[in-house]
N, C-alpha and C positions, 0 to 999 in steps of 0.2 A: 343679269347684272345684280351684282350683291350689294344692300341698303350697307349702310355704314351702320345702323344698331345687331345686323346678323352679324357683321365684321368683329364688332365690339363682343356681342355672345358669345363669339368663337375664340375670341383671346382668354376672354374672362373661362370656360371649358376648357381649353388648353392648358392655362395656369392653375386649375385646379387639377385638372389630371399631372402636371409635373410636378405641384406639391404631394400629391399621392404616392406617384411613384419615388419620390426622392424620400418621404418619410416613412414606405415602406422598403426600400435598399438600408438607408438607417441602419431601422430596427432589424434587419437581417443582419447588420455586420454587429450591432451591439449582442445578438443572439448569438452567433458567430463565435465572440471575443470571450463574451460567459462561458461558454461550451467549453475551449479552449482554456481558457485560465481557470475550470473551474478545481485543479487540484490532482482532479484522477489519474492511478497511476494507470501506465502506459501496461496494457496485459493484451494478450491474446485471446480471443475466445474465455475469461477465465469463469468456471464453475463453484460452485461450493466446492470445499474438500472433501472426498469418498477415500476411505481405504481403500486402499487395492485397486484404485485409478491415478493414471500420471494428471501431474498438476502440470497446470499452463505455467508462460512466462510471465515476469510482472518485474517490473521496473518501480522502487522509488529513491529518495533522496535524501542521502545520509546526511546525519547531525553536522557534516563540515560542506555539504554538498556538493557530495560527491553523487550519481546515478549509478545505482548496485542494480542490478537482475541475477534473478535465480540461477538463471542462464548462466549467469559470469561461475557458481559450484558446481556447474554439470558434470557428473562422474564422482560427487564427495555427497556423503551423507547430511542432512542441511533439517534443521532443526528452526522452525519458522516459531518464534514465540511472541504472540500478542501479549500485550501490554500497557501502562499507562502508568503516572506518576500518583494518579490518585487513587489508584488501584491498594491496598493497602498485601494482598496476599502478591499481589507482581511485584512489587518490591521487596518482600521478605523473601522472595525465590534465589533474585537477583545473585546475590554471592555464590549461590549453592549452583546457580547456569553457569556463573561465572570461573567460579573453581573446578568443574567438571568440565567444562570449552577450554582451558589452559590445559588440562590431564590431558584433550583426549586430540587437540587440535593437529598432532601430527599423524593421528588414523584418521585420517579425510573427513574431519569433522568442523562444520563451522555453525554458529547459531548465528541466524536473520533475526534479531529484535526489532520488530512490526511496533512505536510508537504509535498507540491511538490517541490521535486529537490533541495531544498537546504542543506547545508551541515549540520550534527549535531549541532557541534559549533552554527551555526548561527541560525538554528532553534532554542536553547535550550538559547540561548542569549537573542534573540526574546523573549520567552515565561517567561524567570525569569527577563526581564527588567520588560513587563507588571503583571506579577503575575499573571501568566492565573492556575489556580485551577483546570481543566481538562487534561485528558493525551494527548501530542502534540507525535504521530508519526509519522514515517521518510520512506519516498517514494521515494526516490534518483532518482532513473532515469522514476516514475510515471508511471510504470505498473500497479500496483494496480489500480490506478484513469483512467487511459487508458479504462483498460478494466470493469470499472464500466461504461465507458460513460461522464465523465468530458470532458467538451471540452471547459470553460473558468474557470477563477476564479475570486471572490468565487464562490465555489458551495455548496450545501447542502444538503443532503440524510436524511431525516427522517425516521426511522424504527421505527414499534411499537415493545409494546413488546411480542408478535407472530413473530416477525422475517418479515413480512410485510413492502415494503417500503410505506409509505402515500404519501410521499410531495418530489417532485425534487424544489428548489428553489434555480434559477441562480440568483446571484448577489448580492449584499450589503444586511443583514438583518441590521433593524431598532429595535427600542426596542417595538413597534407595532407591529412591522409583528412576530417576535418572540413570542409574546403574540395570535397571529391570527392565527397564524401554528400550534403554537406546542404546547399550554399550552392543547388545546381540547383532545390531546391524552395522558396528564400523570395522570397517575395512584393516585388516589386519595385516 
């Protein structure tokens, strides 16, 4: 026969184990929810970029929000250019990616502009002051560019179109070097 004070211990252990378990279910779905909304684009397996290794897929979320993947240029030469508004050499590039992606855009050529960290708004400001003709997506907190291997900016990832990176080229391009790079590999 059970005393009514072992009755009472065993409610009062009960209710501490169901506050346990309720506030650790919680913090699982608050962990969960972070994980989830924390930004990162949607890739596969994705590595640093190597020459002369294919680059994974990667999904982000263009300036009108729209979801671009790499995937979506499969077969066209695809020109991945990080970037940033407070970048002072990625913005003086800007015209010269831009005049040379209008020249070359019907030999299977498209430029990815990889926004790091800045806000929609501002990105998409940016891009309809200058009239950039290519898709400008949004890297918020630069996971995507992290784990490509971005370590200044600009940067630039040439892919052919096999999915193959050619060319890592850090820094300013000129309307030369874009002619030196990249015209070799579009599709004629």
């Amino acid at each position: 026969m059970m005393t009514r004070k072992k009755r009472a211990a065993g409610r009062r252990r009960q209710k501490k184990i169901n506050t346990i378990v309720f506030v650790a279910g919680g913090l699982l779905v608050v962990i969960a929810a972070v994980f989830l909304l924390s930004g990162r684009p949607s890739s596969q397996t994705m590595t640093p970029a190597q020459i002369g290794k294919p680059l994974g897929d990667f999904s982000l979320t263009d300036i009108n929000g729209k979801t671009v993947s790499l995937s979506d240029y499969a077969g066209q030469v695809v020109l991945i250019n990080a970037w940033a508004t407070w970048c002072p050499p990625c913005k003086a590039e800007m015209p010269d990616l831009n005049t040379y992606y209008q020249a070359h855009q019907g030999e299977g050529f498209v430029i990815l502009a990889i926004n790091a960290g800045d806000s929609a708004s501002v990105a998409a400001a940016f891009a309809n002051q200058k009239g950039l003709a290519f898709p400008v997506l949004l890297d918020p907190n630069m996971h995507l560019l992290t784990s490509l291997g971005v370590q200044s900016f600009p940067t630039s990832i040439l892919v052919s179109a096999d999915g193959v990176v050619k060319t890592i080229h850090v820094g300013m391009f000129t309307p030369e070097t874009l002619e030196a790079e990249i015209t070799p590999y579009l599709l004629k």
